[in-house]
C-alpha positions as CSV (number, residue, x, y, z in Angstrom):
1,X,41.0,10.4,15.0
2,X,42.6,11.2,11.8
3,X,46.6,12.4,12.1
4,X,48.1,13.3,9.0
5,X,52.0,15.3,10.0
6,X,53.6,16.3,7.2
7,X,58.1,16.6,6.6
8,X,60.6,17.3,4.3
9,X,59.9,20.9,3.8
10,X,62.4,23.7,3.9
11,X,64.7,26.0,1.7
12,X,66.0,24.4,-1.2
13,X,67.6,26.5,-4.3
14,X,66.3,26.6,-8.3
15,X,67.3,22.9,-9.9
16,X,66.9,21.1,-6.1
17,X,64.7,18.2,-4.8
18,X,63.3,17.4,-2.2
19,X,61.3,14.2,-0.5
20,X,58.1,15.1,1.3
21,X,56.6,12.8,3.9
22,X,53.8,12.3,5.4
23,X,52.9,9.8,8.1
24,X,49.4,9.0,8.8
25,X,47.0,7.5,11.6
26,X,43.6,6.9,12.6
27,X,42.3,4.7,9.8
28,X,43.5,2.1,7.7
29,X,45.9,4.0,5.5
30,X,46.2,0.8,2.8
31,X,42.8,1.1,2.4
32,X,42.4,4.7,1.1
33,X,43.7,7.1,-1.8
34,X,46.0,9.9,-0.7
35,X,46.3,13.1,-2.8
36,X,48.9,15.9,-2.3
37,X,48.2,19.6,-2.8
38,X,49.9,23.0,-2.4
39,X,49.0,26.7,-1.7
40,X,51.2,29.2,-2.9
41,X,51.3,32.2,-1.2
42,X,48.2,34.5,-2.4
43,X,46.6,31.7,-4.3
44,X,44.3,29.5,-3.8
45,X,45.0,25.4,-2.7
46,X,45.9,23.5,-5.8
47,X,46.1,20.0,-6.2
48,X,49.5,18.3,-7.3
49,X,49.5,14.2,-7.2
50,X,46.9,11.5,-5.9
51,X,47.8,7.6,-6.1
52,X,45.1,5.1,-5.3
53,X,45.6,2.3,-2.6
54,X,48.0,0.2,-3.8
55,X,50.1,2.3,-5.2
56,X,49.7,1.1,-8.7
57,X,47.8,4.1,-9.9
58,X,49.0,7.6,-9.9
59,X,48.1,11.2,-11.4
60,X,49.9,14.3,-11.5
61,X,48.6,18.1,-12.4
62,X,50.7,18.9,-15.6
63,X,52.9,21.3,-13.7
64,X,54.5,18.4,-11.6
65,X,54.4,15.9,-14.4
66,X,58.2,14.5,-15.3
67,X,59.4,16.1,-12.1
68,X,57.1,15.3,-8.9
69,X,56.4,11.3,-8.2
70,X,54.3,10.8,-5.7
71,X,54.6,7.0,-3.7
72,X,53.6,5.2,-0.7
73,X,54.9,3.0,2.4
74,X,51.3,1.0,3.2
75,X,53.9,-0.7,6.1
76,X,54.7,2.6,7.4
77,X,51.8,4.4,6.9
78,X,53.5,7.1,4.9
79,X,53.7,9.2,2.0
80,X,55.5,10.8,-0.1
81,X,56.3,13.5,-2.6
82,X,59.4,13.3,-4.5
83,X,60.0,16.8,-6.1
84,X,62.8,17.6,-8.6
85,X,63.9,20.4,-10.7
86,X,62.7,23.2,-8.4
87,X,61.5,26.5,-9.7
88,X,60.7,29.3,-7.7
89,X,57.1,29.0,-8.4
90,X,56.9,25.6,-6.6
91,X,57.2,27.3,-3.5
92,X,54.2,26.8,-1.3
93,X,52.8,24.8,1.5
94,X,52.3,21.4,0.6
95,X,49.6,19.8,2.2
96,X,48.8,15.4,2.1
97,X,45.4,14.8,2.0
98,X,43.1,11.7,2.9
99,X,39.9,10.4,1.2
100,X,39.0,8.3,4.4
101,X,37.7,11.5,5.6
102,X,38.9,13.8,3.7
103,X,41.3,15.5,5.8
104,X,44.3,18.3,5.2
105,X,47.4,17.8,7.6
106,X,49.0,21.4,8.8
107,X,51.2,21.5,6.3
108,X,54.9,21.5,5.4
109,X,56.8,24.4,3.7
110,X,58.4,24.7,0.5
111,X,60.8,27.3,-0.2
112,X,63.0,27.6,-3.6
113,X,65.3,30.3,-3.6
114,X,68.8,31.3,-4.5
């Protein structure tokens, strides 16, 4: 069964960072794509970063481009969204997302505020 359990989240002020995780099981996680996304409250899910197997390729939506960089641990099954430069609009929950499946984890909260 897929697990995806997402970390990192929390209250972080304007011009912060923050390092999202998220550690995965129940299929082979160096074998598949992983994409990040985020809902904002009152809007709809929006997607933020993917990076293909390896780790070699990566695309970001323009809004995180130059400040989000989005990686992986194949070893640890993990990964992760590297966000500076906070603005209050980037608060949301950030969700990882699988394309074995194509499965959401719950979720971690972001929260950028003075």
């Amino acid at each position: 069964q897929v697990r995806l359990v997402e970390s990192g989240g929390g209250l972080v002020q304007p011009g912060g960072s923050l390092r999202l995780s998220c550690e995965a099981s129940g299929f082979t996680f160096g074998s598949y794509g992983m994409k990040w996304y985020r809902q904002a409250p009152g809007k709809e899910r929006e997607f933020v970063a993917s990076i293909s197997n390896s780790g070699r390729t990566t695309n970001y939506e323009d809004f995180a481009k130059d400040r989000f960089t989005i990686s992986r641990d194949n070893a640890k099954n993990t990964l992760y969204l590297q966000m500076n430069s906070l603005t209050p609009d980037d608060t949301a929950v950030y969700y990882c997302y699988e394309t074995f499946n194509g499965d959401f984890g719950s979720g971690t909260l972001v929260l950028v505020s003075s």
